[in-house]
SEFIZA-3560 file (N, C-alpha, C; in Angstrom, 3 decimals):
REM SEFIZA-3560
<numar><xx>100.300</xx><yy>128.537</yy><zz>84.069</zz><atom>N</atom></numar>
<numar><xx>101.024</xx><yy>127.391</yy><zz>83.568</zz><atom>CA</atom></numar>
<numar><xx>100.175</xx><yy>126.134</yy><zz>83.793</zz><atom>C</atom></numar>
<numar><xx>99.737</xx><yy>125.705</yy><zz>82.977</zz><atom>N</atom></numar>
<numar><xx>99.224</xx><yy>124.061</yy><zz>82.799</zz><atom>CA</atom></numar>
<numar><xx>100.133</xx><yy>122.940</yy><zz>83.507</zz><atom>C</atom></numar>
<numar><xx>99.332</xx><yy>122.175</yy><zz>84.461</zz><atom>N</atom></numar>
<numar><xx>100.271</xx><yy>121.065</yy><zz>85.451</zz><atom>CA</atom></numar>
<numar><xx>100.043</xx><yy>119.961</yy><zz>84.206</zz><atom>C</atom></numar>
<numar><xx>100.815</xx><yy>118.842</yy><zz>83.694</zz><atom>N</atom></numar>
<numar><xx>100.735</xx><yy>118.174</yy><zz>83.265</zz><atom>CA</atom></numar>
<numar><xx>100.119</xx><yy>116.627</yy><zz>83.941</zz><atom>C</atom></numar>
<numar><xx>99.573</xx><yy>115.935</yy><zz>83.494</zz><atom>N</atom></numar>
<numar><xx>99.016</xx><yy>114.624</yy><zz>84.337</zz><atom>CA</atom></numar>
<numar><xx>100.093</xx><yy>114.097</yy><zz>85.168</zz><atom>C</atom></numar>
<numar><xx>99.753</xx><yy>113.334</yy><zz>86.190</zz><atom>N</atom></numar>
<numar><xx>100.173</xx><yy>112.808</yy><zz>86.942</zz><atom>CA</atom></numar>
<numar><xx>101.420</xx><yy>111.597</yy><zz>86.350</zz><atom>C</atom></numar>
<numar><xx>102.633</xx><yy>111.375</yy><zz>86.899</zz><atom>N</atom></numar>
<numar><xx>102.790</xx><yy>110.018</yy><zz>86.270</zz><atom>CA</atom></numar>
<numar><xx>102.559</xx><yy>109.344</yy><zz>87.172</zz><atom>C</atom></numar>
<numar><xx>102.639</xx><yy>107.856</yy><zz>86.780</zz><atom>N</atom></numar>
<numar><xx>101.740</xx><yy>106.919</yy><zz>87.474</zz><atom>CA</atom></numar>
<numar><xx>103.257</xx><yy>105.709</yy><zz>87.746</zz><atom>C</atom></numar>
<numar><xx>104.127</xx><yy>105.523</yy><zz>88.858</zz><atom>N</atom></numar>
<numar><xx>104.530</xx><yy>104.919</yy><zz>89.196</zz><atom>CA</atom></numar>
<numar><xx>104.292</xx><yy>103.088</yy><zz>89.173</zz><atom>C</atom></numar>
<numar><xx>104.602</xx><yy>102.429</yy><zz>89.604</zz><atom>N</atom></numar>
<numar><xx>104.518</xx><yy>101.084</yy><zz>89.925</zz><atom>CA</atom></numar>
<numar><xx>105.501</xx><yy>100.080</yy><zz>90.166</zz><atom>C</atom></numar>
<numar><xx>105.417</xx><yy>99.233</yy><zz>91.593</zz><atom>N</atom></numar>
<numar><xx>106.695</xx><yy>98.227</yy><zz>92.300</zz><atom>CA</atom></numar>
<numar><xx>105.443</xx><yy>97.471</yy><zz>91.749</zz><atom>C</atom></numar>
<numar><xx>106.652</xx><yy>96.431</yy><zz>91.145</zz><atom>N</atom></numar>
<numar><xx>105.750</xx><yy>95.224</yy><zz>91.524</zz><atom>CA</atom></numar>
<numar><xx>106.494</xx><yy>93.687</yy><zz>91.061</zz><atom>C</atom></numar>
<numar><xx>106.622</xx><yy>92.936</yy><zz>91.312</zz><atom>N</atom></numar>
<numar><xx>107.399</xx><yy>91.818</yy><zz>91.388</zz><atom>CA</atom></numar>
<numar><xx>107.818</xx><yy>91.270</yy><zz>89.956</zz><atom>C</atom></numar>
<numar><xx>108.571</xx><yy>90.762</yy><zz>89.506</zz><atom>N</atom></numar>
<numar><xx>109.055</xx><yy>90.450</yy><zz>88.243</zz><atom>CA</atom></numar>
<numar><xx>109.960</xx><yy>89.194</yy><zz>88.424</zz><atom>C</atom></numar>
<numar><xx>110.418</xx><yy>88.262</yy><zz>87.319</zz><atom>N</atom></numar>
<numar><xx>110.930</xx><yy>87.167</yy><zz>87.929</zz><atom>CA</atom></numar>
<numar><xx>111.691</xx><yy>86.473</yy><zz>89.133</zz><atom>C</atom></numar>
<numar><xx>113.026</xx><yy>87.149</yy><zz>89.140</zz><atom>N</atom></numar>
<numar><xx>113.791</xx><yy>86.595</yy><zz>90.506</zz><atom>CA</atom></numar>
<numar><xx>113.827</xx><yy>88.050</yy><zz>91.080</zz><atom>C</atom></numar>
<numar><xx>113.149</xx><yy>89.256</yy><zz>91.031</zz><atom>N</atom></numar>
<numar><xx>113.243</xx><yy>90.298</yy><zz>91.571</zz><atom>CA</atom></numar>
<numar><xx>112.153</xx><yy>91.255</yy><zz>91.753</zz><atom>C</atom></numar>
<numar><xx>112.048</xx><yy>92.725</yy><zz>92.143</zz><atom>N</atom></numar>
<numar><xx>111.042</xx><yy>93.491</yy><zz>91.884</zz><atom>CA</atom></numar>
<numar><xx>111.535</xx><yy>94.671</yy><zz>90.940</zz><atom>C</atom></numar>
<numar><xx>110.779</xx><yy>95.159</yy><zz>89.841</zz><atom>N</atom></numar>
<numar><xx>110.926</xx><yy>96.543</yy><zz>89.482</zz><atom>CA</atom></numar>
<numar><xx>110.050</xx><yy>97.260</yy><zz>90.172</zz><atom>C</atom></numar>
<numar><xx>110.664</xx><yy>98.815</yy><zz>89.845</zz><atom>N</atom></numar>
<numar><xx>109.681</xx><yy>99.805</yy><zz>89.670</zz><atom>CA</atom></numar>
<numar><xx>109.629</xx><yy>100.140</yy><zz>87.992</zz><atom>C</atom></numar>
<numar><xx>108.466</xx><yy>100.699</yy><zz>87.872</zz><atom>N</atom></numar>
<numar><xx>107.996</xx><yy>101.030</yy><zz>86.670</zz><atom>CA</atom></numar>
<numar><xx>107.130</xx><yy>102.064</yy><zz>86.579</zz><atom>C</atom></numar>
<numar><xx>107.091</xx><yy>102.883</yy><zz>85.144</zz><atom>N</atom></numar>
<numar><xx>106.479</xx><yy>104.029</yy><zz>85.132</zz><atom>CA</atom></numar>
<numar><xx>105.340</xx><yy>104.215</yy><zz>83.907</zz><atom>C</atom></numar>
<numar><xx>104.254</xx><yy>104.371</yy><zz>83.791</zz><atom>N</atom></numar>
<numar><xx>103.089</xx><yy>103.914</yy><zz>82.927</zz><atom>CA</atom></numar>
<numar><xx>103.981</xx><yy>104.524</yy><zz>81.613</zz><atom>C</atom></numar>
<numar><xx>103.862</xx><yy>104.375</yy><zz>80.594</zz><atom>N</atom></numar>
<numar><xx>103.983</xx><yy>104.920</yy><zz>79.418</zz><atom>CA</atom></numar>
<numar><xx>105.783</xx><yy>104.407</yy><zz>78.825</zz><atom>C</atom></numar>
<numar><xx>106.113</xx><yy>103.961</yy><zz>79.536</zz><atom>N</atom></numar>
<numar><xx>108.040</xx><yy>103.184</yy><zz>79.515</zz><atom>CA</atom></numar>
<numar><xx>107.835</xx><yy>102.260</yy><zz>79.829</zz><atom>C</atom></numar>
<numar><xx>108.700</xx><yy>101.292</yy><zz>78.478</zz><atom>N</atom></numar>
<numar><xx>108.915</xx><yy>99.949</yy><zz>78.157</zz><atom>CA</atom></numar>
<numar><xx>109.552</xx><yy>99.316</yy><zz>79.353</zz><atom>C</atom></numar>
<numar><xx>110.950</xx><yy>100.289</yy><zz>79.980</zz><atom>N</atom></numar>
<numar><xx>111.773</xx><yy>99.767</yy><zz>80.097</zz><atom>CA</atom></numar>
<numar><xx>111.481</xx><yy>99.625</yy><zz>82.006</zz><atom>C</atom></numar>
<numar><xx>112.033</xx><yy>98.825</yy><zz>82.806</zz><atom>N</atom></numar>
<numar><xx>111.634</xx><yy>99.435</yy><zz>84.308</zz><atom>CA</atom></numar>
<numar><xx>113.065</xx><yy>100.288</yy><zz>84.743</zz><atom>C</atom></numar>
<numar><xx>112.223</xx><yy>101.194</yy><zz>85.230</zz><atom>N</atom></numar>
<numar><xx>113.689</xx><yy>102.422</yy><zz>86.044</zz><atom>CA</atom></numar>
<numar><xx>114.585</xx><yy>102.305</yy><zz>87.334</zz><atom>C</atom></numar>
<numar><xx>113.956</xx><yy>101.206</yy><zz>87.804</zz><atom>N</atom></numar>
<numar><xx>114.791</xx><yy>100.382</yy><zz>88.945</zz><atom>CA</atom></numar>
<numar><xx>114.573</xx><yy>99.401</yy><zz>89.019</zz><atom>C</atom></numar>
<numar><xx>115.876</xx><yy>98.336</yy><zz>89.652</zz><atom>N</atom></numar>
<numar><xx>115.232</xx><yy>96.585</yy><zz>89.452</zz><atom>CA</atom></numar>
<numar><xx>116.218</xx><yy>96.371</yy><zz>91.166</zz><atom>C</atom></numar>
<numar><xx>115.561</xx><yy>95.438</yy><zz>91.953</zz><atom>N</atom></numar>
<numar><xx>116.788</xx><yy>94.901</yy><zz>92.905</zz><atom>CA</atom></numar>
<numar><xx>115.811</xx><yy>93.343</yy><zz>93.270</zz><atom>C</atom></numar>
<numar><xx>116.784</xx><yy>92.530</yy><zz>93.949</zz><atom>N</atom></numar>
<numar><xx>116.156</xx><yy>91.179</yy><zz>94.582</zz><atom>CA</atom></numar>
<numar><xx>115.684</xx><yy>92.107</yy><zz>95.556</zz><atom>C</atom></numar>
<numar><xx>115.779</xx><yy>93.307</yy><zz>96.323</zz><atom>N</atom></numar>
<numar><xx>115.153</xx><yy>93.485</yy><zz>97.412</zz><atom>CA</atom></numar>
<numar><xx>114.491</xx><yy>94.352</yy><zz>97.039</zz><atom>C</atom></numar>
<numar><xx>112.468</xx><yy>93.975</yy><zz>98.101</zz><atom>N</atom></numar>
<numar><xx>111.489</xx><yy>95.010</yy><zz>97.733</zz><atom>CA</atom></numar>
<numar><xx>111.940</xx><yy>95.962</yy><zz>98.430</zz><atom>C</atom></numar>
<numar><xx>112.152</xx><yy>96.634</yy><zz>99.972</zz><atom>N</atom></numar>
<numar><xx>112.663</xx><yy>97.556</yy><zz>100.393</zz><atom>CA</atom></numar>
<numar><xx>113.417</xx><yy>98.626</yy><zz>99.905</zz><atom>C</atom></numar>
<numar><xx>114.445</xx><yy>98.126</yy><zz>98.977</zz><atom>N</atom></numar>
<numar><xx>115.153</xx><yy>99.083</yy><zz>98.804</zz><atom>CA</atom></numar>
<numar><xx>114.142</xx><yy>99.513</yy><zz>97.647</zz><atom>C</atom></numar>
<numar><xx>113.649</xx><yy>98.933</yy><zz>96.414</zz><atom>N</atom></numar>
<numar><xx>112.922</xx><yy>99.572</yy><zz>95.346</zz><atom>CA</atom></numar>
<numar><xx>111.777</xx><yy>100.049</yy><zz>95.836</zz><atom>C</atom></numar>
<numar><xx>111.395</xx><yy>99.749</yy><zz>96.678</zz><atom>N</atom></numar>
<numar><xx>109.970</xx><yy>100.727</yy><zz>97.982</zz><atom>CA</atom></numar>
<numar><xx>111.086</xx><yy>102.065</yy><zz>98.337</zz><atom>C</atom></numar>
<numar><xx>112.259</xx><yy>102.042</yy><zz>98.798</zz><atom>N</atom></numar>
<numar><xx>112.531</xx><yy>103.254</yy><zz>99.022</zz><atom>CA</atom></numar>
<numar><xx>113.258</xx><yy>104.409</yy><zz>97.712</zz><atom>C</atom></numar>
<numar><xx>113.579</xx><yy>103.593</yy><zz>96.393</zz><atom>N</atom></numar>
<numar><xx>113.673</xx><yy>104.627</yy><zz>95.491</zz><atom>CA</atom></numar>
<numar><xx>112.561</xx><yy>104.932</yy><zz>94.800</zz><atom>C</atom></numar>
<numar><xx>111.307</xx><yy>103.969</yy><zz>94.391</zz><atom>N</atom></numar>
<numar><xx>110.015</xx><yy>104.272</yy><zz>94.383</zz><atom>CA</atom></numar>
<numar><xx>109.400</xx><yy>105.656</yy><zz>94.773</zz><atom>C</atom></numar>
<numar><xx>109.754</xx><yy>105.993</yy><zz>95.983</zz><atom>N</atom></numar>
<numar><xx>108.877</xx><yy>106.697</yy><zz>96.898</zz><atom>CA</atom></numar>
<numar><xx>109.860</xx><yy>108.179</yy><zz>96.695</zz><atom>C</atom></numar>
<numar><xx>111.311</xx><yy>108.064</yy><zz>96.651</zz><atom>N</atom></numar>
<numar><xx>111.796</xx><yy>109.133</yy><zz>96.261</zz><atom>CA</atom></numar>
<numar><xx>111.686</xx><yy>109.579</yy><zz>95.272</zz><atom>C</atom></numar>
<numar><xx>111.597</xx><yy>108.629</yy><zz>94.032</zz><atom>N</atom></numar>
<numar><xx>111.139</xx><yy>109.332</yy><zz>92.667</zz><atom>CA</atom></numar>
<numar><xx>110.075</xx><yy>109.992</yy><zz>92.596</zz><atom>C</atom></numar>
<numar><xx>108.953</xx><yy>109.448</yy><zz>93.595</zz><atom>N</atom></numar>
<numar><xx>107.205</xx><yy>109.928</yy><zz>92.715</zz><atom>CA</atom></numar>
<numar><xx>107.629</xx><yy>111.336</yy><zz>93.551</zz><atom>C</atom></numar>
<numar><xx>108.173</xx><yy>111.098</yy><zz>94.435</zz><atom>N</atom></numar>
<numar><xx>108.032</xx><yy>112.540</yy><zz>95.112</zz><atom>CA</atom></numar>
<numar><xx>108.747</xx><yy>113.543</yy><zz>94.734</zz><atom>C</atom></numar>
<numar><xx>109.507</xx><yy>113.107</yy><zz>94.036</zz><atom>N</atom></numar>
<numar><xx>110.729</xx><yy>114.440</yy><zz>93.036</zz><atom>CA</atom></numar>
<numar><xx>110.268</xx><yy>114.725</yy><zz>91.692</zz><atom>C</atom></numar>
<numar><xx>109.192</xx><yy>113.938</yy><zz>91.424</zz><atom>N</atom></numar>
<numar><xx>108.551</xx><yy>114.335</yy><zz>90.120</zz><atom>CA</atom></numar>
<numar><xx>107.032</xx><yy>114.436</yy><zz>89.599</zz><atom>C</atom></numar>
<numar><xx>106.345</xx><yy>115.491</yy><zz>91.166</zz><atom>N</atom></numar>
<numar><xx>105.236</xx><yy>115.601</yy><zz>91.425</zz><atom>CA</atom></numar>
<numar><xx>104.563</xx><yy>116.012</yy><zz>90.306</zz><atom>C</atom></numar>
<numar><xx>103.051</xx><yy>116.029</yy><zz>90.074</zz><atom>N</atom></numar>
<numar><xx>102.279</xx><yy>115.150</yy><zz>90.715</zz><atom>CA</atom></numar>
<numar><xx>102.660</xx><yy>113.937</yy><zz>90.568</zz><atom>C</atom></numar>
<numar><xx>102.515</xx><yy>112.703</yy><zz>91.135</zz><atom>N</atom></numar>
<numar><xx>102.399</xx><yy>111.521</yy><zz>90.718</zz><atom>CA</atom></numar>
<numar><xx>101.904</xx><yy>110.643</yy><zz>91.616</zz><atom>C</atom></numar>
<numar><xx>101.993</xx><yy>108.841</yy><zz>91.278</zz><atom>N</atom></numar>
<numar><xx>101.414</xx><yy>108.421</yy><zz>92.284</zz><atom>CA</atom></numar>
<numar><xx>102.114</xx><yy>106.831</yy><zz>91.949</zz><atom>C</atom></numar>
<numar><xx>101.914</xx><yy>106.740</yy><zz>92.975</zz><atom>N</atom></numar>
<numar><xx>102.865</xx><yy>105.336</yy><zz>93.647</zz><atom>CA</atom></numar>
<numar><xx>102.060</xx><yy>104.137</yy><zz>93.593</zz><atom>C</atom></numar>
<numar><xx>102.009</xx><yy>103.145</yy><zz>92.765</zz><atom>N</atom></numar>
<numar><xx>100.740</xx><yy>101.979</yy><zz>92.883</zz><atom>CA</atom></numar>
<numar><xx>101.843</xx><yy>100.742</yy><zz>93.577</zz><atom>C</atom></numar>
<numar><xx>101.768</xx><yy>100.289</yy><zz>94.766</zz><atom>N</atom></numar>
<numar><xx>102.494</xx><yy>99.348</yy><zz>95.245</zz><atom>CA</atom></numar>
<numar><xx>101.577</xx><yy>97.821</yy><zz>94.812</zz><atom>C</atom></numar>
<numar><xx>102.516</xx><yy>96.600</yy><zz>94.624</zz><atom>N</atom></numar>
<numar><xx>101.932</xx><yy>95.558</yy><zz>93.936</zz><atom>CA</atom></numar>
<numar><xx>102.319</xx><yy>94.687</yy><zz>95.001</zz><atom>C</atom></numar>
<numar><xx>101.451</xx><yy>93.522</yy><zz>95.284</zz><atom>N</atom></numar>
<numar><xx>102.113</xx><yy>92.269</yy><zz>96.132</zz><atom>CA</atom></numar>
<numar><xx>102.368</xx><yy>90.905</yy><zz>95.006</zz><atom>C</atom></numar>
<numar><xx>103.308</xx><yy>89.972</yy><zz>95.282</zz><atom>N</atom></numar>
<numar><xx>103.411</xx><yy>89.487</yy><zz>94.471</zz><atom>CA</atom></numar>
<numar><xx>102.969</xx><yy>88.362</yy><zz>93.624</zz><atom>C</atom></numar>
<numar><xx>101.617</xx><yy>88.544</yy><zz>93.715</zz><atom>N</atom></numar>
<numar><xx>100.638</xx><yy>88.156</yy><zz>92.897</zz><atom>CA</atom></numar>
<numar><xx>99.734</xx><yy>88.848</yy><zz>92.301</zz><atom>C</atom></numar>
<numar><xx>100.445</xx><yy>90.202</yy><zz>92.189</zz><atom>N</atom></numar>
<numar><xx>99.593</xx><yy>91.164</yy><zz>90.844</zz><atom>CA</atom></numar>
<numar><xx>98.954</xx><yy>92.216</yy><zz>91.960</zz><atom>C</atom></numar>
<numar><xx>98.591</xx><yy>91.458</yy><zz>92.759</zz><atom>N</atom></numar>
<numar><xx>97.353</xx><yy>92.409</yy><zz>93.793</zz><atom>CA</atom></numar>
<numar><xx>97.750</xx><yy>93.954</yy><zz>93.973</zz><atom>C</atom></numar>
<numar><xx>97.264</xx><yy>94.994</yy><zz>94.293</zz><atom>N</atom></numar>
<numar><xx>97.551</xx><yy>96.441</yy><zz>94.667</zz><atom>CA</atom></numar>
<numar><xx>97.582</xx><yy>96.095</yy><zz>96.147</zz><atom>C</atom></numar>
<numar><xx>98.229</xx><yy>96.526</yy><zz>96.602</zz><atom>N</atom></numar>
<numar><xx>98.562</xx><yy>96.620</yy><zz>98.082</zz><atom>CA</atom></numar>
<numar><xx>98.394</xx><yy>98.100</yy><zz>98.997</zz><atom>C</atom></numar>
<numar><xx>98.863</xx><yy>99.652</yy><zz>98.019</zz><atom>N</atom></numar>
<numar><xx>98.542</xx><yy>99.910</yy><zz>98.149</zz><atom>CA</atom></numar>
<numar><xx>98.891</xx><yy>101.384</yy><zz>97.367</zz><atom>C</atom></numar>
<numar><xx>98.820</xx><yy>102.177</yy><zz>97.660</zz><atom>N</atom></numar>
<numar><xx>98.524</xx><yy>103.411</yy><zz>96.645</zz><atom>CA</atom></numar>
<numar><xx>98.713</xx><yy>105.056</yy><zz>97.067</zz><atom>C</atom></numar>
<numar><xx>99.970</xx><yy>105.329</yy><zz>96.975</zz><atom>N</atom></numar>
<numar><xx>100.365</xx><yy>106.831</yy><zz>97.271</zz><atom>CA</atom></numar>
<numar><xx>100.137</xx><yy>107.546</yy><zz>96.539</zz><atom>C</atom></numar>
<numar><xx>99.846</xx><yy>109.145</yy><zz>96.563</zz><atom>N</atom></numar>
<numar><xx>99.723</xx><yy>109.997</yy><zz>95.879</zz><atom>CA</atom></numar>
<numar><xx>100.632</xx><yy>111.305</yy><zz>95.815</zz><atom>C</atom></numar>
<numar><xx>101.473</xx><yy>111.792</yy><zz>95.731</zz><atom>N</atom></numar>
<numar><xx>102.100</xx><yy>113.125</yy><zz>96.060</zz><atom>CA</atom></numar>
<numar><xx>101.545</xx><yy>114.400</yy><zz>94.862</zz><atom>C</atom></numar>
<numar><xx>101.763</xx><yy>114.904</yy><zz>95.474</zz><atom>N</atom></numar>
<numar><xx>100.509</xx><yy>116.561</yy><zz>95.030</zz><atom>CA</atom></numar>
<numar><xx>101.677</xx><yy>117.354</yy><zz>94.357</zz><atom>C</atom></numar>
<numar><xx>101.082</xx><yy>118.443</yy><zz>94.043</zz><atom>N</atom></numar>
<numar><xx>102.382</xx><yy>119.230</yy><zz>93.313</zz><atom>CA</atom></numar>
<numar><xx>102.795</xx><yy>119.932</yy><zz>93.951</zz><atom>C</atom></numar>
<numar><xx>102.349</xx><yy>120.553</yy><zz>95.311</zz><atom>N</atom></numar>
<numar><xx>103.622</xx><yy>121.240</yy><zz>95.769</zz><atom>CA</atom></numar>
<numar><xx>104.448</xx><yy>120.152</yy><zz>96.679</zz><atom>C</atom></numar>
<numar><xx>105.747</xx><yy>121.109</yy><zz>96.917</zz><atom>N</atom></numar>
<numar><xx>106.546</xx><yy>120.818</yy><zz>98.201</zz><atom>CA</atom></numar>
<numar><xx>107.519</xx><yy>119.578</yy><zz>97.035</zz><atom>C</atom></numar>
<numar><xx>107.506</xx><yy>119.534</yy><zz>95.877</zz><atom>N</atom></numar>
<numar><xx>108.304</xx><yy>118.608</yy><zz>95.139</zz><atom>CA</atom></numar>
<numar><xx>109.747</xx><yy>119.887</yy><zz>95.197</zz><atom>C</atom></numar>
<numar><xx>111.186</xx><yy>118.968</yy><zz>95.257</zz><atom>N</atom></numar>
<numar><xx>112.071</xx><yy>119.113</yy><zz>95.038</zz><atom>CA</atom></numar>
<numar><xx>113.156</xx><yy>118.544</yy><zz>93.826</zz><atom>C</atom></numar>
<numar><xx>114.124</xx><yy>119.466</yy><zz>93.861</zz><atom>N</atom></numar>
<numar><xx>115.339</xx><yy>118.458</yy><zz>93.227</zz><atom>CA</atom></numar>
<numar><xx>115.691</xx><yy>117.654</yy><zz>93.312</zz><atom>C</atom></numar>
<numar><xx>116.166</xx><yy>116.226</yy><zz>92.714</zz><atom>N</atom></numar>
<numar><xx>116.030</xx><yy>115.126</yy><zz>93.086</zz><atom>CA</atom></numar>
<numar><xx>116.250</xx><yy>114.141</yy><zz>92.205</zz><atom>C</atom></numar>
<numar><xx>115.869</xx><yy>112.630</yy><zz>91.895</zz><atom>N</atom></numar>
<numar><xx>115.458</xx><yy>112.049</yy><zz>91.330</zz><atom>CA</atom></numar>
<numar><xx>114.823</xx><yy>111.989</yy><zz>90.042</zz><atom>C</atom></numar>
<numar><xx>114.717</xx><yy>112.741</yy><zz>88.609</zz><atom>N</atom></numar>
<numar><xx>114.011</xx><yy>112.759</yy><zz>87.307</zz><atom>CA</atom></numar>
<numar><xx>114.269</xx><yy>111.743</yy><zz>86.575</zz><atom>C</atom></numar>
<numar><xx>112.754</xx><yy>111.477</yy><zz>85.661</zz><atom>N</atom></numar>
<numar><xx>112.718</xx><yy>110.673</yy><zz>84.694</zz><atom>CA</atom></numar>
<numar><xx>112.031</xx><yy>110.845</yy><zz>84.027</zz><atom>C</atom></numar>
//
C-alpha cells in the first residue's frame, strides 16, 4: 500500500486570533483568541492523521518551530 504525502499542518496568528491551518484548504480548521488551546488541537490532529507535520508560527510570520509525526502509532481521532 502506497503512504500518501505528508499533510502539512500550520498555527499561526491571524487578526484578533490564531488559526490552525492545513496546506492545500482555503478554509482554517480551528480558530480561538487562545494560542494554547489551538497548540493543543493542532498537535492532536497531526497526530491522528499521520504522516504529517506541525509548522508552529510566532506572531510575526516567523517558524518557531516544527513537529513531525511518522506513520505509525497514529490512532482514531481527529480527521480532516
Amino acid at each position: 500500500m502506497l503512504e500518501r504525502d505528508p499533510y502539512v499542518y500550520h498555527v499561526k496568528a491571524a487578526a484578533a486570533s490564531w488559526q490552525l491551518t492545513r496546506e492545500g484548504r482555503h478554509r482554517p480548521l480551528w480558530q480561538s483568541e487562545r494560542r494554547p488551546e489551538v497548540l493543543v488541537y493542532a498537535r492532536r490532529m497531526a497526530a491522528n492523521n499521520r504522516p504529517s507535520r506541525l509548522i508552529v508560527h510566532i506572531e510575526n510570520g516567523s517558524v518557531e518551530t516544527e513537529e513531525s509525526f511518522e506513520s505509525e502509532g497514529g490512532g482514531p481521532g481527529l480527521r480532516c
